[in-house]
N, C-alpha and C positions, 0 to 999 in steps of 0.2 A: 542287283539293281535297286534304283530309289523307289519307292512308291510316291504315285503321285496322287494327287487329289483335285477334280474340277468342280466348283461353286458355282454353280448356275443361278446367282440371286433374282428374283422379281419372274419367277418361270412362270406365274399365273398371267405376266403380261406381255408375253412371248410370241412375236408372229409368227406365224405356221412354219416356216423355214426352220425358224429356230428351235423350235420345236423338234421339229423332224430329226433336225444335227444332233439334238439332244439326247432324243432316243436314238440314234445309232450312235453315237458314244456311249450311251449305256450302256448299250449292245455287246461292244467291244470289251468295255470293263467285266462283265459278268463272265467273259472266254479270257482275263488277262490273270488270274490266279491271285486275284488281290493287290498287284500292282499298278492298277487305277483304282481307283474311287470316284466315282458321281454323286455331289449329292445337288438336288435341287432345294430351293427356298421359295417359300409362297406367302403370303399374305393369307389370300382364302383359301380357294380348293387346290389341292395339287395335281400336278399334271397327269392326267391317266395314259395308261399306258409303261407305266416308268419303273413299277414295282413299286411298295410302300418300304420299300427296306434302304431308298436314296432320297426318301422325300422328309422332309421338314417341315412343318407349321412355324413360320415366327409371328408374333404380332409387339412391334417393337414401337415402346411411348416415342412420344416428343420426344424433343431436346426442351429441356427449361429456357427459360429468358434467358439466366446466366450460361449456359452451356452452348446456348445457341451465340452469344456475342464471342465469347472465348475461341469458340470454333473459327468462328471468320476474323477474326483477331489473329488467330494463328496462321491460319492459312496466308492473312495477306501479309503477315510476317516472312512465311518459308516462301511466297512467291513473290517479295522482291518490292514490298510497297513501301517506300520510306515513311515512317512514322509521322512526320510535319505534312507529309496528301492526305492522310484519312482523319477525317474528324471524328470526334467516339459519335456524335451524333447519327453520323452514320452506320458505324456500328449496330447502334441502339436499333435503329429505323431499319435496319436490316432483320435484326431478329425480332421483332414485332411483324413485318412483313410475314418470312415466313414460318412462323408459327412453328417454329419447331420442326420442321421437313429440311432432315440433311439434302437432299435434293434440291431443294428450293432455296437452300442457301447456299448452294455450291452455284447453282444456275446466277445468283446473283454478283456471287467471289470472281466466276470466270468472265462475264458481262465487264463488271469493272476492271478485270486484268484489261481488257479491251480497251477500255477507256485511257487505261494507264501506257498501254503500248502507242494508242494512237496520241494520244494528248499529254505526254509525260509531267505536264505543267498543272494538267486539271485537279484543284484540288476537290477530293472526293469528300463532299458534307451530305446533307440531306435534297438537295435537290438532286445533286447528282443520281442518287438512291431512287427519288422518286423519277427522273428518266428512264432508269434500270428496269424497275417497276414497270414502265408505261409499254418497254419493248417486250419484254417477259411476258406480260399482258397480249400483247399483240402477236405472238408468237402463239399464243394458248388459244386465241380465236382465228388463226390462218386455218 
């Protein structure tokens, strides 16, 4: 058989459910003779309960300015944005926004897929970006 392996990334920001699933998966793997693997990933502490022999410390930098534009550059390349909707301005304004947090730049990649599904006309420059912004925002104080 294959062995497999499950990544639980962000497990320090895990609600208790998940959590729970967590440690009975690990459960499982520790009785499956090496044909699972568990490993978790944390930022801070790692999850107790889980043995230290599946746990990880990452603390992983930004993405640079240029890293951060190339990323959403790419993405809205492989999902389908024709080049003549996206201004680089937006780009730019994108990754200044989010400072380098893949998360925060994907939250704003898929916001504009939205845009692009519902408005396929809209072209996406720096206002657009800062609409993105204003609901992303509003989303972080609901």
């Amino acid at each position: 058989g294959q062995r497999q392996v499950l990544l639980f990334d962000d497990a320090d920001l895990a609600f208790d459910d998940a959590v729970q699933l967590l440690r009975f998966v690990n459960s499982v793997a520790q009785q499956s003779d090496g044909m699972l693997s568990v490993i978790h990933v944390s930022r801070s502490v790692l999850v107790p309960g889980l043995g230290s022999n599946s746990g990880l410390r990452v603390a992983l930098m930004p993405l640079s300015h240029d890293e951060s534009a190339e990323f959403v550059s790419r993405w809205l390349i492989v999902n389908g944005f024709a080049s003549g909707n996206v201004q680089r301005s937006a780009i730019e304004a994108i990754a200044v926004l989010a400072s380098g947090n893949v998360s925060r730049l994907l939250q704003f990649c898929e916001l504009l897929a939205i845009v692009q599904q519902t408005a396929p006309e809209t072209l996406i420059d720096e206002t657009t970006v800062q609409s993105v912004e204003r609901e992303l925002m509003s989303r972080v104080a609901a």
